[in-house]
C-alpha positions as CSV (number, residue, x, y, z in Angstrom):
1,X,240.4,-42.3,-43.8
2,X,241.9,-45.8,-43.0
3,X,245.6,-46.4,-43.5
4,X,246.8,-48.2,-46.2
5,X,247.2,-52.1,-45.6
6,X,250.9,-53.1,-46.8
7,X,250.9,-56.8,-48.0
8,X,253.0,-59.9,-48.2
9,X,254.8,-60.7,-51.8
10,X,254.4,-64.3,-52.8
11,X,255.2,-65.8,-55.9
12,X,255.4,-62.1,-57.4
13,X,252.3,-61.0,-56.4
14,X,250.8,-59.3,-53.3
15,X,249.3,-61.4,-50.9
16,X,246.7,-60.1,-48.0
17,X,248.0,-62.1,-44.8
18,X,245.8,-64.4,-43.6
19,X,245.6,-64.7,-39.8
20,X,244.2,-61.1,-39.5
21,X,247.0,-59.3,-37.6
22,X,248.4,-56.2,-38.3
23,X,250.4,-53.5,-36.4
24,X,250.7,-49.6,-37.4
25,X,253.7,-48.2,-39.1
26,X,254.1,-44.8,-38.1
27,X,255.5,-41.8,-39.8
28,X,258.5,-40.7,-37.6
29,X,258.0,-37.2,-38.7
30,X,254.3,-36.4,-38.1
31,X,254.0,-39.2,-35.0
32,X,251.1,-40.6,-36.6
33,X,249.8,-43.9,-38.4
34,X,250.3,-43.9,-41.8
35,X,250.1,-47.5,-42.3
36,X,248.9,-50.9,-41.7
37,X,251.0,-54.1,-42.4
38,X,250.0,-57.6,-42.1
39,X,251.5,-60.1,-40.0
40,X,252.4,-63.3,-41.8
41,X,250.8,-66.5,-40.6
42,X,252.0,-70.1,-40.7
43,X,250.4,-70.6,-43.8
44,X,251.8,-67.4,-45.2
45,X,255.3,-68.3,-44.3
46,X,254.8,-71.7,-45.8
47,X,253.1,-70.7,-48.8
48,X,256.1,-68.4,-49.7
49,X,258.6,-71.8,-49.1
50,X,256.5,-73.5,-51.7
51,X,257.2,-70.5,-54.0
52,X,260.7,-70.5,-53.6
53,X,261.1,-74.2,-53.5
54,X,259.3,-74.4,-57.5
55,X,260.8,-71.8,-59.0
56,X,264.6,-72.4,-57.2
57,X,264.9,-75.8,-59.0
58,X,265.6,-74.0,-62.6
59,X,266.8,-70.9,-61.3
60,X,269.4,-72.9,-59.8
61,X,270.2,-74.3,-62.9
62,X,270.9,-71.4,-65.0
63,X,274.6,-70.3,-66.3
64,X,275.8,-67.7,-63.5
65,X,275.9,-65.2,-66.4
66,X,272.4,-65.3,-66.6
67,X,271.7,-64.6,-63.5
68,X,274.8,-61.9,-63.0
69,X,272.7,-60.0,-66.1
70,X,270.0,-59.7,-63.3
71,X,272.0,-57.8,-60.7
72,X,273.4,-55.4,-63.6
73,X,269.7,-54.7,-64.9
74,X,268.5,-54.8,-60.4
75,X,271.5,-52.1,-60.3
76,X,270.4,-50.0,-62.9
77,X,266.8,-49.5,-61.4
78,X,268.4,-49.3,-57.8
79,X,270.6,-46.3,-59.0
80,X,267.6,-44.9,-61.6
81,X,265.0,-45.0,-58.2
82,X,267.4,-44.0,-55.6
83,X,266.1,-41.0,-54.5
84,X,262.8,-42.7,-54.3
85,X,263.8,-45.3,-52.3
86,X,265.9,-42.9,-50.1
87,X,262.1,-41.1,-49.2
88,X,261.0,-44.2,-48.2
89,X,263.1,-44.7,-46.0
90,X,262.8,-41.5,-44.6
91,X,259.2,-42.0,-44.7
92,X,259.2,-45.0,-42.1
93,X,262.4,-44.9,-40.0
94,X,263.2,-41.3,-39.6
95,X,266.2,-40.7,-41.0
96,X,267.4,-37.8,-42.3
97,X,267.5,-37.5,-46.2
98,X,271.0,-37.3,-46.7
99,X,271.5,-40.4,-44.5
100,X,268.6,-42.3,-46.6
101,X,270.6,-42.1,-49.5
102,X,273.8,-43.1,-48.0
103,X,272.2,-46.4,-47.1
104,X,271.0,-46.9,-50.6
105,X,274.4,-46.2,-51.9
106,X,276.2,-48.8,-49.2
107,X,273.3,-51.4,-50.4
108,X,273.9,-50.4,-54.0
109,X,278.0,-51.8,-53.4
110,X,276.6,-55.0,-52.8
111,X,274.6,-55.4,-55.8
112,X,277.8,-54.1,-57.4
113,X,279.7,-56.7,-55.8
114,X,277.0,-59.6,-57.0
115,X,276.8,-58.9,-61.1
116,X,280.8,-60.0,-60.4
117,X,279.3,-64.0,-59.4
118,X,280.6,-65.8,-62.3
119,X,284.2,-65.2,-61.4
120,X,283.4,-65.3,-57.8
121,X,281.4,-68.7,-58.3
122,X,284.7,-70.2,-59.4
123,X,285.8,-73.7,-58.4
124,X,289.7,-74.6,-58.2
125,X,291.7,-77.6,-59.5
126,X,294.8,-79.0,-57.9
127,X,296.6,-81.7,-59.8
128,X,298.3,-84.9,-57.4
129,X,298.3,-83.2,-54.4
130,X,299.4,-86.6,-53.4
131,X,300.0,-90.2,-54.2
132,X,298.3,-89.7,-58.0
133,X,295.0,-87.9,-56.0
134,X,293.3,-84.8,-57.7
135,X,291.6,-82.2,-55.6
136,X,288.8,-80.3,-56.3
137,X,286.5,-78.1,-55.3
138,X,282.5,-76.9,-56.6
139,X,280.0,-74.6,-55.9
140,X,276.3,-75.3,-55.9
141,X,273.3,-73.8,-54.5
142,X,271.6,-74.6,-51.0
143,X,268.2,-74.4,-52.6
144,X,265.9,-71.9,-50.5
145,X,267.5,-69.3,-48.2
146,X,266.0,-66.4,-45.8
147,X,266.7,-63.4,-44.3
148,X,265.8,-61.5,-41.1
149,X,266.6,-57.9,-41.1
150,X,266.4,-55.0,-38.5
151,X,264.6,-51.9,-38.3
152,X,267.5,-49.4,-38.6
153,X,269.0,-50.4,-42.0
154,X,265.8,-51.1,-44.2
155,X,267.5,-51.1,-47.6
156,X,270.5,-51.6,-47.2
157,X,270.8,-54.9,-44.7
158,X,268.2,-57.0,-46.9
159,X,271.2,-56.0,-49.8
160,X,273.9,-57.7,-47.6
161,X,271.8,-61.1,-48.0
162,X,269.3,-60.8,-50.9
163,X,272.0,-60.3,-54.6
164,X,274.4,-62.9,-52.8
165,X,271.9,-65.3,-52.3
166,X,270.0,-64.8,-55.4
167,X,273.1,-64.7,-57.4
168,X,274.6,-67.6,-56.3
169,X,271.3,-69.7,-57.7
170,X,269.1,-69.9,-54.2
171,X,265.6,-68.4,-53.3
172,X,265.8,-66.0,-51.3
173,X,262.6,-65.5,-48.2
174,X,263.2,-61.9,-46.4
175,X,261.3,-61.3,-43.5
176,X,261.6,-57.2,-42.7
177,X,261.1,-55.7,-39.9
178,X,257.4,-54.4,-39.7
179,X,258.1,-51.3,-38.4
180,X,259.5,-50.0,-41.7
181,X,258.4,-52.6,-44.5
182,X,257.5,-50.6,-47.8
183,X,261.1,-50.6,-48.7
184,X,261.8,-54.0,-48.6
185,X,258.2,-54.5,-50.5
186,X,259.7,-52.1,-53.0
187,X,263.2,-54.1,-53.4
188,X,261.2,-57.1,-54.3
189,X,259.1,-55.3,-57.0
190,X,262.8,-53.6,-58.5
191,X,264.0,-57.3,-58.7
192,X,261.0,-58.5,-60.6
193,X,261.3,-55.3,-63.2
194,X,265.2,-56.2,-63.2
195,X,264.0,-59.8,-64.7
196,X,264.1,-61.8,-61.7
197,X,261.6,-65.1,-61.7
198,X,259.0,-64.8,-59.6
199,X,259.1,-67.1,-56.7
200,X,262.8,-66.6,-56.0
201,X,262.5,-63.5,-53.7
202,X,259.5,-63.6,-51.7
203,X,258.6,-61.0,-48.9
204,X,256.7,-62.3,-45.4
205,X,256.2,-59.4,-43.4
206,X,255.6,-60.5,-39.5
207,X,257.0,-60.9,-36.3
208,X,258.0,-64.1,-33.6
209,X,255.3,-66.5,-35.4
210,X,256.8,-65.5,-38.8
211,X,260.5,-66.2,-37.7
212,X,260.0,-69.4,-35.8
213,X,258.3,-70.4,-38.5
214,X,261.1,-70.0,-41.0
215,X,264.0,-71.1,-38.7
216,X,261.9,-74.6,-38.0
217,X,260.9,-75.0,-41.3
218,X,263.0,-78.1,-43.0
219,X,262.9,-76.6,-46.6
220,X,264.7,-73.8,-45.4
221,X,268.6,-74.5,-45.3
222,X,270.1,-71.3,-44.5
223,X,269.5,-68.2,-42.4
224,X,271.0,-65.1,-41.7
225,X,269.7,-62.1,-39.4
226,X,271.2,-58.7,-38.3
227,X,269.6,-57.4,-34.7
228,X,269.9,-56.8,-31.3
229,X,272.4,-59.9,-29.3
230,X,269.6,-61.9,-27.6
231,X,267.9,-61.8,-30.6
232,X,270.9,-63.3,-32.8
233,X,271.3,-65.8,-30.1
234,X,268.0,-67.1,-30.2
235,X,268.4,-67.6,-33.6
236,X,271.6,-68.8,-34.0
237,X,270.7,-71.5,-31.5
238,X,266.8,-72.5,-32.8
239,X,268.1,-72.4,-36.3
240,X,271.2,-74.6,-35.7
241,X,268.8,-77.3,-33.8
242,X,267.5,-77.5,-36.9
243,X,270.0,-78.3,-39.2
244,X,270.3,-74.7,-40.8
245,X,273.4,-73.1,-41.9
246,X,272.6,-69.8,-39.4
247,X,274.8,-66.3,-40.0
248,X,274.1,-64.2,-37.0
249,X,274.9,-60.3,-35.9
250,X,274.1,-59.3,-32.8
251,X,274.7,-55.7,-31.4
């Protein structure tokens, strides 16, 4: 029997990748393949920028209230399917159950921590600071964002980027790791059933081609990534050179 094929999600649909690559996700617990993802192309990666880049215009626009309602609904699911999600991760890294569901619980605090955007979205307003001169300040959006997460926090490292993002008014791109992708697939179906338009989270599953892509990309402002030091450096630096707003952890 032939493993099952994991997909891209584009637009809020699944998407075959289209350069024909794939690697083998194993199941830690038995040693053997269970799965087969596909590796994003260019033209995957930059079909996925054109989603977010149409529908962050008037998600963007929307009262933060609006789109807080979207993290409370994305918390309830996360919360009602955490025991799912907890196997899954299981399923693909290896962890322990116990530990599974820990990290959905420290991802879970950062959804939390996003249904509270309207207050946290708040400007300030200082009268003659000087010489008759107001100061002010304002939040907007940067427009479309990504995310490059590791292979040892599945769930809950795509939650230290994805709500924030989201909530503040951006798209949001996440390219997983593809060692253990079904759970970050699964966080962008729990977003859709929470009310979230589709285009505004999109999932590229891939490797080097995939990230360069993304980090060279002009209609990408912002990046963020959690991995190994050499890793974050490269990164850091590519993205930078290319007038990206770049958040990097290294080990």
């Amino acid at each position: 029997m032939s493993a099952v094929r994991i997909q891209h999600l584009i637009d809020g649909k699944p998407v075959e990748a289209t350069g024909g690559e794939s690697k083998p996700v194993f199941d830690p617990a038995l040693g053997e393949v269970a799965r087969q993802v596909g590796l994003a192309s260019v033209e995957d990666v930059n079909a996925a920028v054109a989603s977010a880049v149409q529908a962050q215009v008037a998600w963007g626009e929307l009262a933060p209230q609006r789109r807080a309602r979207v993290m409370f609904k994305m918390k309830e699911l996360v919360e009602r399917h955490s025991k799912d999600l907890a196997r899954l991760i299981t399923r693909e890294h290896g962890k322990t159950f116990p530990d599974a569901q820990g990290e959905v619980q420290r991802g879970l605090e950062v959804i939390e921590f996003a249904c509270g955007i309207p207050q946290l979205l708040k400007g300030q307003y200082s009268d003659n600071v000087g010489g008759g001169i107001a100061n002010w300040s304002q939040r907007h959006p940067l427009g479309v964002t990504a995310g490059i997460t590791p292979f040892n926090f599945p769930f809950m490292v795509p939650m230290w980027m994805a709500p924030v993002a989201i909530a503040c008014g951006n798209a949001f791109i996440l390219k997983p790791s593809e060692r253990d992708p079904s759970v970050p697939m699964r966080i962008a179906e729990l977003f859709l059933k929470a009310g979230l338009p589709e285009g505004i989270l999109n999932v590229v599953n891939g490797d080097k081609e995939a990230v360069d892509t993304l980090l060279t990309e002009p209609r990408v402002q912002a990046v963020g990534f959690v991995g190994s030091s050499a890793i974050a450096e490269y990164i850091y630096a590519t993205g930078c050179a290319h007038g990206k707003r770049v958040q990097c952890f290294g080990g």
